[in-house]
C-alpha positions as CSV (number, residue, x, y, z in Angstrom):
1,X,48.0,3.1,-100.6
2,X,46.9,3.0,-104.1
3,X,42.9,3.8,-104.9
4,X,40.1,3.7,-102.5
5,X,40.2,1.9,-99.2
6,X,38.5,-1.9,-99.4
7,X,36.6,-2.5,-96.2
8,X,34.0,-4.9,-95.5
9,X,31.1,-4.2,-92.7
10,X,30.0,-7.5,-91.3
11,X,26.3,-6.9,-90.8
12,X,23.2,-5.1,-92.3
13,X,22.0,-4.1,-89.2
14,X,21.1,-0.1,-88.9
15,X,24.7,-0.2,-87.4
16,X,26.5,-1.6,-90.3
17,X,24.1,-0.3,-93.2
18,X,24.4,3.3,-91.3
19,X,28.6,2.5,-91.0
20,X,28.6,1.5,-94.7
21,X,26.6,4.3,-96.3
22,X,29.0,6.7,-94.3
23,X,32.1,5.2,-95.7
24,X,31.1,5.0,-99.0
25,X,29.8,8.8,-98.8
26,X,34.2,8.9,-97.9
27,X,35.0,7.1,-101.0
28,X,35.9,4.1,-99.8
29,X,34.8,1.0,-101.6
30,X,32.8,-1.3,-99.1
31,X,31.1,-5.0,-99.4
32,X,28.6,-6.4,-96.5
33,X,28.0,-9.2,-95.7
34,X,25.0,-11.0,-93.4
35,X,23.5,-14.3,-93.1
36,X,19.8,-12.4,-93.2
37,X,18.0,-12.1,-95.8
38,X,17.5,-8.7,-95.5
39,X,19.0,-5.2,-94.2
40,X,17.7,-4.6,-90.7
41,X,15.9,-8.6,-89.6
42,X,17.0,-8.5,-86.3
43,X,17.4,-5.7,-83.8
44,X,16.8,-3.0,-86.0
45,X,13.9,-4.1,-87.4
46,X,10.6,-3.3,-85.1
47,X,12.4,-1.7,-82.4
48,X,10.4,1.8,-80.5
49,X,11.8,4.1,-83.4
50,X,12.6,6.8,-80.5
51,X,15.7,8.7,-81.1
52,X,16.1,9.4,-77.4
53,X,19.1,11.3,-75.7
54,X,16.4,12.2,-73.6
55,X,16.4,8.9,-71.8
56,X,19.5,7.0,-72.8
57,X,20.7,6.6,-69.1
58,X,22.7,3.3,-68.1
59,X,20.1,-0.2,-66.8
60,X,22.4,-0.4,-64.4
61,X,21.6,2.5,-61.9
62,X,21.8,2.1,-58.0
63,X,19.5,-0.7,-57.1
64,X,19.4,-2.7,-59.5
65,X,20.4,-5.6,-57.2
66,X,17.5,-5.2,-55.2
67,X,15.2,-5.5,-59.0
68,X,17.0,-8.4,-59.8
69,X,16.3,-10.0,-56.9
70,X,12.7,-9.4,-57.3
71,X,12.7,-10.4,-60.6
72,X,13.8,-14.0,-59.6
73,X,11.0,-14.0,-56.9
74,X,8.7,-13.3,-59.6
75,X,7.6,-9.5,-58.7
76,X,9.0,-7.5,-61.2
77,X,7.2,-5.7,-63.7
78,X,9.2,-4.3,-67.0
79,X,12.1,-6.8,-66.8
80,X,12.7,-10.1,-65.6
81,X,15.3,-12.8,-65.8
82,X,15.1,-16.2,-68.6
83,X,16.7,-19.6,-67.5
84,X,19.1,-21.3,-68.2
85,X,22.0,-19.9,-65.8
86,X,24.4,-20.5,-68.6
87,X,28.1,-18.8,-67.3
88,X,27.8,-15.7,-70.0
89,X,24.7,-15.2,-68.8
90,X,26.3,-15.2,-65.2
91,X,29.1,-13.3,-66.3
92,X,27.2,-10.9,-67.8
93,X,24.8,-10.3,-64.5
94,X,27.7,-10.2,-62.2
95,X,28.9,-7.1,-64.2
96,X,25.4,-5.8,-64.9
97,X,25.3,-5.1,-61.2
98,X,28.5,-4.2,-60.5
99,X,28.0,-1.1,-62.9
100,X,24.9,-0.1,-60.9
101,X,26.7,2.0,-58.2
102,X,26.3,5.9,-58.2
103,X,29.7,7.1,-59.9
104,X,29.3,4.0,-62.8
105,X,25.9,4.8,-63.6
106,X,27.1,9.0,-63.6
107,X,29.7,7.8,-65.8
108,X,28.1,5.1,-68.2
109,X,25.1,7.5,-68.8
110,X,27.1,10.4,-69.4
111,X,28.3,8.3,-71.9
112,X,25.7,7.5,-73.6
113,X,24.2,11.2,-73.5
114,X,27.1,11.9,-75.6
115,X,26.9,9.3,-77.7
116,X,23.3,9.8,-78.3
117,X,23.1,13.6,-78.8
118,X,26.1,13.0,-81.2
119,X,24.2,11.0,-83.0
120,X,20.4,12.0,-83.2
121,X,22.1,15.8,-84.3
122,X,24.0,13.7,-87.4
123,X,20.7,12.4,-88.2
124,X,18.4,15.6,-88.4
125,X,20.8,17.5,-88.7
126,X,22.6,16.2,-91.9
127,X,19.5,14.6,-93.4
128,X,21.4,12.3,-95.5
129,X,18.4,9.9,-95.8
130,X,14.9,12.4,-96.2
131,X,12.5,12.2,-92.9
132,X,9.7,10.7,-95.2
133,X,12.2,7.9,-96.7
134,X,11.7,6.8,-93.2
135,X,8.9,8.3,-91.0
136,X,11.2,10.4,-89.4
137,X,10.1,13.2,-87.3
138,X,12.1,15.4,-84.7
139,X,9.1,17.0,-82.8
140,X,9.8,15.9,-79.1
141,X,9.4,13.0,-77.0
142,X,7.7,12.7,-73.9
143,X,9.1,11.0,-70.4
144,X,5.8,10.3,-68.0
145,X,5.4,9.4,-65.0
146,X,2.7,8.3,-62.7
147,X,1.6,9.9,-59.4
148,X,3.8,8.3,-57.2
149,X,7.1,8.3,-59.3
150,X,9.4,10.7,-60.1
151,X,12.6,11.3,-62.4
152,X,15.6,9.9,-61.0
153,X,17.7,12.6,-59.0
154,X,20.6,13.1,-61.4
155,X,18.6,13.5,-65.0
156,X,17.6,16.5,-65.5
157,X,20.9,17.4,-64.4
158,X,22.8,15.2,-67.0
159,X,20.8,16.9,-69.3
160,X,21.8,20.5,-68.5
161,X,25.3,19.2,-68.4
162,X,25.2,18.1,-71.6
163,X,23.0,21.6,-73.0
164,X,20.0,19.7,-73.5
165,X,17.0,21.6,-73.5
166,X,13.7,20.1,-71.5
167,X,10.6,21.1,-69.9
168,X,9.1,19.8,-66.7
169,X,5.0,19.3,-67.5
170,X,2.3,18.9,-65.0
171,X,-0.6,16.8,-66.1
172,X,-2.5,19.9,-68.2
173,X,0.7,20.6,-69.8
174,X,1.7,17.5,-71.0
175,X,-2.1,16.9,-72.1
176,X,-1.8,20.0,-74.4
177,X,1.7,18.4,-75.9
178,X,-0.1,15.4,-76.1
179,X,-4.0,15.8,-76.6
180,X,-4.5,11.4,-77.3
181,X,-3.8,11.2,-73.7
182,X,-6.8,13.1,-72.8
183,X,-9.1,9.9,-72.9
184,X,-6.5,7.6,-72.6
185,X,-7.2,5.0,-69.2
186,X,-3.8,4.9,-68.1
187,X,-3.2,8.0,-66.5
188,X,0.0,10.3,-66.0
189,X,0.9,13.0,-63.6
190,X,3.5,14.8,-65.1
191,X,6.2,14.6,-67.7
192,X,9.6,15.8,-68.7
193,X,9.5,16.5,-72.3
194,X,12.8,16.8,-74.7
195,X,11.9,19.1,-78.0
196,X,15.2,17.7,-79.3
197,X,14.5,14.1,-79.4
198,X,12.8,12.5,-82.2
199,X,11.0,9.4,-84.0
200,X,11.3,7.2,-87.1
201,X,11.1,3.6,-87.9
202,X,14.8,2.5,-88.0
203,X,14.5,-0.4,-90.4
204,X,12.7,1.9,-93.3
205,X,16.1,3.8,-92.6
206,X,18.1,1.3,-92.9
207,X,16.5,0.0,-96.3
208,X,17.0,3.5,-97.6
209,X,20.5,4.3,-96.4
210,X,21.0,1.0,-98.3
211,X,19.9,2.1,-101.2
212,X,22.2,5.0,-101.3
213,X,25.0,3.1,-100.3
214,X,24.3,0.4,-103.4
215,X,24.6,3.9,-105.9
216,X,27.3,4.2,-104.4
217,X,29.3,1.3,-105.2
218,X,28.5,-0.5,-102.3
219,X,28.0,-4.6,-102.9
220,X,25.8,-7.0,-100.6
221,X,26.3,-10.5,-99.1
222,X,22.6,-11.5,-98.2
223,X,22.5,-15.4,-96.9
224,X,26.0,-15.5,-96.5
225,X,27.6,-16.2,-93.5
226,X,31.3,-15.4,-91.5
227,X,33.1,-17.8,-90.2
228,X,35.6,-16.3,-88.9
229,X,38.7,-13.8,-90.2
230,X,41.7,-13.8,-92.3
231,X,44.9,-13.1,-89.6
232,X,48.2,-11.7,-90.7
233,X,50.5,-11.3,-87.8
234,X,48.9,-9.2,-85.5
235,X,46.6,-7.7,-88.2
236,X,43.0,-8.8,-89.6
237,X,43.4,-9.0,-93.7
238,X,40.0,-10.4,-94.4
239,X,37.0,-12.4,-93.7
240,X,35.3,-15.7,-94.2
241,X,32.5,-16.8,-95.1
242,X,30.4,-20.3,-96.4
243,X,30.9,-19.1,-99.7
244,X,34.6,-18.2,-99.7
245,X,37.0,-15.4,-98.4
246,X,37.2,-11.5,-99.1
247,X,40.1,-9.8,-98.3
248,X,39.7,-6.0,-96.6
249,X,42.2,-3.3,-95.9
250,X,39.8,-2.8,-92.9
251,X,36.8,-4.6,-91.1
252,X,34.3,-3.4,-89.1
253,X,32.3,-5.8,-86.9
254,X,28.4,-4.1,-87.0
255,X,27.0,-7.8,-86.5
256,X,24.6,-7.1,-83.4
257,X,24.2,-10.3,-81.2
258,X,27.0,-12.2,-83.3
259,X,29.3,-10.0,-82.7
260,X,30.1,-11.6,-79.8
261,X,30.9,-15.3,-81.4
262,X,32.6,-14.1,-84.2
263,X,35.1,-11.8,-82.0
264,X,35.4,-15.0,-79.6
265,X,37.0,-16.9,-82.3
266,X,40.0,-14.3,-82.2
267,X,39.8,-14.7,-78.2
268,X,37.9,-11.6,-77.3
269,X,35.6,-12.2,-74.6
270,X,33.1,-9.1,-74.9
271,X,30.5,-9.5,-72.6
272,X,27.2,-8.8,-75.1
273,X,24.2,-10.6,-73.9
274,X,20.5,-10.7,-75.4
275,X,17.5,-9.0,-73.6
276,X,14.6,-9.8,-75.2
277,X,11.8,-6.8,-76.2
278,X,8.6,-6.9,-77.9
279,X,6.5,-4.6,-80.4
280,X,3.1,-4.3,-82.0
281,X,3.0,-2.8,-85.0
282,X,-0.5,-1.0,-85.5
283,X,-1.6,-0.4,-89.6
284,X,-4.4,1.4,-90.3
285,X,-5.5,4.0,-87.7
286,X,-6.0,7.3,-89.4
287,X,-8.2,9.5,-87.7
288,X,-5.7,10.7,-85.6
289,X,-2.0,9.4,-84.2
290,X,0.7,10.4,-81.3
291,X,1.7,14.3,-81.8
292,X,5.1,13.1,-80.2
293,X,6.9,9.8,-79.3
294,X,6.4,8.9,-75.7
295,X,8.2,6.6,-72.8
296,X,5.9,5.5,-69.8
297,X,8.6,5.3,-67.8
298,X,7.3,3.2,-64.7
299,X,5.5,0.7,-67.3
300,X,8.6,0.3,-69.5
301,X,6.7,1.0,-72.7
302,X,6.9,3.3,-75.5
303,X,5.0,4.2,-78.3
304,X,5.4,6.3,-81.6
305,X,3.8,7.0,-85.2
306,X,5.7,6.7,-88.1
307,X,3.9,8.3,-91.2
308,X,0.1,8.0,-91.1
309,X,-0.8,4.9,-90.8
310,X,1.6,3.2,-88.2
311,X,1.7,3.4,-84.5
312,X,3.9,1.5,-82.7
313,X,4.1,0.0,-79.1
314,X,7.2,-1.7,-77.3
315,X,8.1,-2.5,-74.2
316,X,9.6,-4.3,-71.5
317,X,13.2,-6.4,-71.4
318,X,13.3,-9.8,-70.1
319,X,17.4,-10.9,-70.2
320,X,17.4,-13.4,-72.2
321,X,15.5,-15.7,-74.4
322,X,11.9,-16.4,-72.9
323,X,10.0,-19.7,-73.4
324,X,6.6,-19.3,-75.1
325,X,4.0,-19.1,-72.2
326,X,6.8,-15.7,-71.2
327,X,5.9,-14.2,-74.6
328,X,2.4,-14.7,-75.0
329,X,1.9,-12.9,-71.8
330,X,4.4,-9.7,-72.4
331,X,2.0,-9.3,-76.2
332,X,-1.5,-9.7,-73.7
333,X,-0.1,-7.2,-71.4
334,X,1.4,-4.7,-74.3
335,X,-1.5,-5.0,-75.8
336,X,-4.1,-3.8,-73.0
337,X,-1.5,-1.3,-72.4
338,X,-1.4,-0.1,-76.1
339,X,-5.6,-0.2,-75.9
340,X,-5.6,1.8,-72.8
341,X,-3.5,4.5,-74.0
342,X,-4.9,4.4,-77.6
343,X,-8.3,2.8,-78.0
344,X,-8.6,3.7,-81.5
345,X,-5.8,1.2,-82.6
346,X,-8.7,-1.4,-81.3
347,X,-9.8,-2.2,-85.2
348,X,-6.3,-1.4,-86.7
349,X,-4.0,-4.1,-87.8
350,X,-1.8,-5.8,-85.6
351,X,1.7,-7.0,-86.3
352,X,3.9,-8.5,-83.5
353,X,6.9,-8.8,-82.9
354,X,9.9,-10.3,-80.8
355,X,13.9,-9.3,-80.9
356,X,17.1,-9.3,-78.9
357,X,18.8,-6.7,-78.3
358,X,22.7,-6.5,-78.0
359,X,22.9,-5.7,-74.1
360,X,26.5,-4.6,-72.7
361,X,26.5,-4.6,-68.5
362,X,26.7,-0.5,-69.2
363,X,24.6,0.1,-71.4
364,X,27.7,1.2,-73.9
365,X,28.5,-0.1,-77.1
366,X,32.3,-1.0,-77.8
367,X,33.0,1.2,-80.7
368,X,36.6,2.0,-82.0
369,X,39.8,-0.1,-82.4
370,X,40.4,-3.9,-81.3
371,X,43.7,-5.7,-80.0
372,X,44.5,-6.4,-84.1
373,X,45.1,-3.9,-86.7
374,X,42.7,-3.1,-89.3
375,X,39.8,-4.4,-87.0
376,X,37.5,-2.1,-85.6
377,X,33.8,-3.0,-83.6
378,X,30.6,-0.8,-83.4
379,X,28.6,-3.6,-81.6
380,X,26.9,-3.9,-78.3
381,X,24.3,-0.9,-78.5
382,X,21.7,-2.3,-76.8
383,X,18.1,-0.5,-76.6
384,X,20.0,2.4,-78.4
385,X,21.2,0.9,-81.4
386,X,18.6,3.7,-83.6
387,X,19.6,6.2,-81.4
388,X,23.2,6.0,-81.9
389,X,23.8,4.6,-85.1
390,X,24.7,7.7,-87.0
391,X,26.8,8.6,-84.3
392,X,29.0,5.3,-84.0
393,X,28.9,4.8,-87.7
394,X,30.5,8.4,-87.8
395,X,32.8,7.6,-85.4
396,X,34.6,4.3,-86.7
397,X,34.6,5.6,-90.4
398,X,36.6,8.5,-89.3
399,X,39.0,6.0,-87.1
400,X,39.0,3.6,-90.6
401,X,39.9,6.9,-92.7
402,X,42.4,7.8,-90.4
403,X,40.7,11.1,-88.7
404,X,40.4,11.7,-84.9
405,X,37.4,10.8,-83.1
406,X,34.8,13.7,-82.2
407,X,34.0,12.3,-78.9
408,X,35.8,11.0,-76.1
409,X,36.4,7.0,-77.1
410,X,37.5,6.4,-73.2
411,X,34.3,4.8,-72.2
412,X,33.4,2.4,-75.3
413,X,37.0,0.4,-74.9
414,X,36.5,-3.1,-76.4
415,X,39.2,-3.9,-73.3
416,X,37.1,-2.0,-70.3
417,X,36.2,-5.4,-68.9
418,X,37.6,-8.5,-67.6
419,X,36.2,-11.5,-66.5
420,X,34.5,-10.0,-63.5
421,X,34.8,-6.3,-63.7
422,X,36.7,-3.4,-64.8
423,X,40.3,-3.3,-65.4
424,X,42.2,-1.2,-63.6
425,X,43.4,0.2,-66.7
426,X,40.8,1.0,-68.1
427,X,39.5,4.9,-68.3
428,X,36.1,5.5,-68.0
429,X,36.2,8.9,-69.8
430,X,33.7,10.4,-67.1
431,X,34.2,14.3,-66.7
432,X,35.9,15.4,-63.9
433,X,33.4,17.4,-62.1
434,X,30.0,15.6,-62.2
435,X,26.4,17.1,-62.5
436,X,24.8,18.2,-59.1
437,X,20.9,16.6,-58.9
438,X,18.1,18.7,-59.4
439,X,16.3,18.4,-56.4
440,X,13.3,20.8,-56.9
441,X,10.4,19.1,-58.3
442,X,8.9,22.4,-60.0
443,X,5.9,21.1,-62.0
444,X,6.0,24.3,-64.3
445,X,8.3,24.3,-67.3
């Protein structure tokens, strides 16, 4: 091939800015193209800002039957489920649970650990866009728990599988990681915390990885939207959009929630469904903020601080698109819970807000090659979409470029499912020997 590579990234996500930026850094020249606006207005753009390997583990663990069940009889807490009982909405449930058996969930969220870690150690570790371009911190998060729970019984030992350091904190421990929660209301027992793991605000990221990429060469299609793709035999050539057609030596699909339509119009049937999750942006409390970000693990909220002046609170995942009365009620109880933990935030600003995530039944993106040449996917990330973007966008520019992989691609197949479960054919790139659980519950580190 003559001169550089032409691809085009279909969505300014933090998945396709990330993918763009990293193929541009290669030399290739790269257009993108969204229907937003702006980089990051979906997903990416007031999600946690946790950077978590620490807790990337698959939704779909044993018993999550049994919470779906009590979500339909109205007595769950963190996640619940949205009419209408559309059929991807059944399709995707029916898989959701199949996945929630002991050697899925082992396999999913050793997965996603190496995935993640991938991932978060390309972001701090390279530091191609500067911590304070961002808010970006890698000091720790915290995992808490109340008196009466406990991490799950395979964790910790995914995480020394995978080399990833942790400490196990009883309440005066993690109070001295985390002085704020000394008058907080809402109270914690104990804690796993992950030095590794880190913070930032993934659509400040995104808007400067953007602007390194656009130095680079790289040209943006705001307002513009794909129709569909340019088809050559059994290859993609192209894309197109309202405003005409570009033609690509490669494309990448990056596009989020609408990944799923456009890929349906070349008859993929990826099962990416939305679960809905909510944030309040606090602006303006600067006497003190969170030393670390931190999960509340039985409340299904996190919270983080990203520079001085912004702490942020997120929680819960409803699958699907709730009604009005269902939202107003998930921002009064975020809120109480944000007050309780941090009462300061009381006179700071408040700026909600209310996005879909990208939810596969596994909890794993599909990231790599498609059925047709040139055509490759990093969609589908879910609540992990920050975590793992430098990761995936790593990934499929080496696969564009024509390099091997660093990780196992086994387990992020675009073809792993059928209508109502695996295919047989399908590898699920799980390690042979599994981690044992850590069955001691030693509150010391």
């Amino acid at each position: 091939m003559d001169g550089p590579m032409h691809i085009v990234v279909v969505g300014a996500g933090i998945a396709g800015v990330v993918t763009a930026l990293t193929l541009a850094r290669e030399g290739a020249t790269v257009d993108i193209v969204d229907a937003a606006p702006t980089a990051a207005a979906g997903a990416s753009f007031a999600n946690a800002g946790l950077v978590s390997p620490g807790h990337c583990f698959s939704w779909a663990e044993p018993g999550v039957a049994g919470a779906a069940l009590k979500s339909l009889l109205g007595l769950g807490e963190g996640i619940s489920i949205c009419p209408p009982w559309t059929p991807s909405m059944l399709r995707w449930a029916t898989l959701f649970v199949r996945e929630g058996t002991r050697d899925r969930w082992m396999a999913n969220s050793q997965a996603a650990l190496d995935l993640a870690t991938y991932s978060r150690n390309l972001l701090f570790g390279e530091g191609v866009v500067p911590c304070e371009a961002y808010g970006g911190r890698q000091a720790g998060i915290l995992y808490l728990y109340g008196e009466n729970d406990q991490p799950g019984p395979y964790d910790e030992a995914l995480l020394k599988s995978a080399g990833e350091p942790f400490e196990r904190l009883d309440r005066a421990q993690l109070l001295a990681c985390e002085p704020l929660l000394a008058d907080a209301s809402v109270k914690f027992a104990r804690g796993v915390f992950c030095p590794n793991d880190g913070t930032g605000d993934a659509a400040r990221y995104a808007a400067a990885a953007l602007e390194q990429a656009v130095r680079l060469g790289v040209r943006v299609h705001f307002g513009e939207r794909v129709r569909g793709f340019a088809v050559k035999g059994a290859a993609v050539t192209g894309v197109e959009t309202d405003r005409g057609q570009y033609q690509a030596d490669a494309v990448v699909v990056a596009a989020g929630l609408a990944s799923r339509r456009l890929l349906a119009s070349l008859d993929y049937a990826l099962p990416i469904f939305p679960v809905t999750g909510y944030s309040i942006s606090y602006h303006g409390a600067r006497s003190s903020r969170p030393r670390v970000g931190a999960v509340s693990i039985p409340h299904k909220v996190a919270w983080a601080s990203f520079g001085e002046e912004t702490v942020r609170f997120t929680g819960f995942a409803d699958i699907g698109v709730p009604g009005p009365g269902k939202v107003e009620a998930r921002f009064q109880a975020l809120e109480a819970f944000a007050h309780g933990v941090y009462p300061e935030i009381r006179d700071a600003t408040a700026h909600r807000w209310v996005g879909q995530r990208p939810m596969t039944p596994d909890n794993l993106p599909f990231l790599g090659a498609s059925r047709h040449a040139n055509l490759w996917l990093n969609c589908g990330h879910g609540a992990m979409g920050w975590t793992m973007a430098c990761g995936s966008a790593r990934v499929v520019s080496d696969l564009v470029l024509g390099r091997d992989a660093a990780i196992d691609l086994a387990p992020y197949r675009w073809d792993r499912y059928g209508r109502l479960g695996r295919r047989a054919t399908a590898t699920n790139g799980s390690r042979s020997r599994m981690p044992q659980p850590i069955r001691a519950r030693s509150r010391q580190p």
